[in-house]
C-alpha positions in Angstrom: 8.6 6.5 28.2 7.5 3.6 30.1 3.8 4.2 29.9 3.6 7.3 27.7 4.6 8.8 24.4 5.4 12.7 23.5 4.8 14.0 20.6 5.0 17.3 18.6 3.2 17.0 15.5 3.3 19.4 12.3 0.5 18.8 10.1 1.0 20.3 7.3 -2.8 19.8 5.6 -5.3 22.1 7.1 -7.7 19.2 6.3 -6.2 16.7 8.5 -7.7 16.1 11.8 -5.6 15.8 14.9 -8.0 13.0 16.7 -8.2 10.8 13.2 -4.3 11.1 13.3 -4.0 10.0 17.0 -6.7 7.8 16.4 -5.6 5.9 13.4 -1.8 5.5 14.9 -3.2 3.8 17.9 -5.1 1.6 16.5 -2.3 0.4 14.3 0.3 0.8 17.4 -2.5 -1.6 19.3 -2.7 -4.2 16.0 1.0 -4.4 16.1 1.2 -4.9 20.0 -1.6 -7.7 19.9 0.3 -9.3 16.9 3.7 -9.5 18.9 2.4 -10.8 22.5 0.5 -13.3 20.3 4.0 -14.9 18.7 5.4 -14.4 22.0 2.0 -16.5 23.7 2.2 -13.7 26.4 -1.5 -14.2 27.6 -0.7 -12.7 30.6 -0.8 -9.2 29.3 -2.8 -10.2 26.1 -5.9 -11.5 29.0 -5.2 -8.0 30.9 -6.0 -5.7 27.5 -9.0 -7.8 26.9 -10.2 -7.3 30.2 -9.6 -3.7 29.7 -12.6 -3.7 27.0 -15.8 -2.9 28.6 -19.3 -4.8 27.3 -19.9 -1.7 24.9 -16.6 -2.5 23.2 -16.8 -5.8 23.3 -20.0 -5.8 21.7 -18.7 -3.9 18.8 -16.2 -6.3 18.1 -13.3 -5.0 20.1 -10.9 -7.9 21.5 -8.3 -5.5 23.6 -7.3 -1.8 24.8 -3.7 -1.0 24.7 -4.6 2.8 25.3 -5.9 5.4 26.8 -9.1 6.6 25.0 -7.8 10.1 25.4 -4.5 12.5 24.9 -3.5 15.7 25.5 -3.0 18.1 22.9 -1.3 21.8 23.1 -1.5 23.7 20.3 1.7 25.6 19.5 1.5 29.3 18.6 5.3 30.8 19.2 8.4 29.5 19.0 8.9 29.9 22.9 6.2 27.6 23.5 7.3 25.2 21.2 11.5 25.2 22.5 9.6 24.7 25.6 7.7 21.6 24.9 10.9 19.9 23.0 12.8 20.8 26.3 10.5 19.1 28.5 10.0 16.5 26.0 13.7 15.7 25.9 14.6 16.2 29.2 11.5 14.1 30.9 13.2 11.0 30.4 15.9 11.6 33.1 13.8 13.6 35.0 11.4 12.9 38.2 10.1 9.4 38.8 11.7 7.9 35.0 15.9 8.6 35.7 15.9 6.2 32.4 19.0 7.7 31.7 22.5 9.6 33.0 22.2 12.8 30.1 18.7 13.2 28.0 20.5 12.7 25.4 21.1 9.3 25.9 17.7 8.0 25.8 17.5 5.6 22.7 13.6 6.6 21.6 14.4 10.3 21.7 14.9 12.9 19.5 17.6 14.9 21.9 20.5 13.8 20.5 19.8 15.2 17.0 18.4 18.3 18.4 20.9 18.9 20.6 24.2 17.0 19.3 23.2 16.6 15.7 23.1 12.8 15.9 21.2 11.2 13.6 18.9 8.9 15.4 20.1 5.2 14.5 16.3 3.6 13.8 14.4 7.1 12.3 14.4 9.8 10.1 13.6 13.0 11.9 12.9 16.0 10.2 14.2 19.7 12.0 10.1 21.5 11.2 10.9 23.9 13.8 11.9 26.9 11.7 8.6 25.9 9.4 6.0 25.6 12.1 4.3 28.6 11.3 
């Protein structure tokens, strides 16, 4: 998505926490995104992520925001819930304000097509943990 991401996450270690996880892939998303628009010289954007950074940040060192502090996060409990999610997940692309594409399955950074076609996605592994989710 444009300005978003969904994701359905199995963690499979009781131990791991859901906000170091979301946490931690940000911040390396963010690292990677300020590398890139800095071998592109795109100070445009790079000048609008460090004016994102408020004085608190920028006190502790922080040089841009590339996201939100916060997410969303639904804990999944039945496997009704959780077909529903991948539905809306997959389908949100084409759907609403995005129309990104003609079928959901078409959308390049989604999972739909192996779901639904059994496509193997051309740039990812993806791993089918819906029949171990619980």
């Amino acid at each position: 998505m444009p300005n978003h991401i969904h994701l359905l996450l199995y963690l499979t270690d009781d131990k791991v926490n859901l906000n170091t996880v979301i946490s931690n892939a940000k911040r390396f998303m963010a690292y990677d995104f300020v590398k890139r628009l800095k071998e592109q010289a795109n100070y445009a954007i790079l000048n609008i992520l460090s004016s994102a950074c408020t004085d608190k940040e920028k006190a502790k060192g922080q040089l841009h925001k590339a996201f939100e502090p916060s997410f969303d996060a639904k804990p999944i409990y039945t496997y009704d819930f959780l077909h529903q999610k991948l539905d809306y997940i997959h389908k949100n692309p084409q759907n609403g304000k995005w129309n990104l594409c003609n079928e959901f399955t078409d959308y390049a950074h989604s999972s739909a097509a192996f779901f639904h076609l059994e496509t193997p996605h051309p740039f990812v592994t993806i791993t089918d943990y819906r029949y171990y989710w619980y």
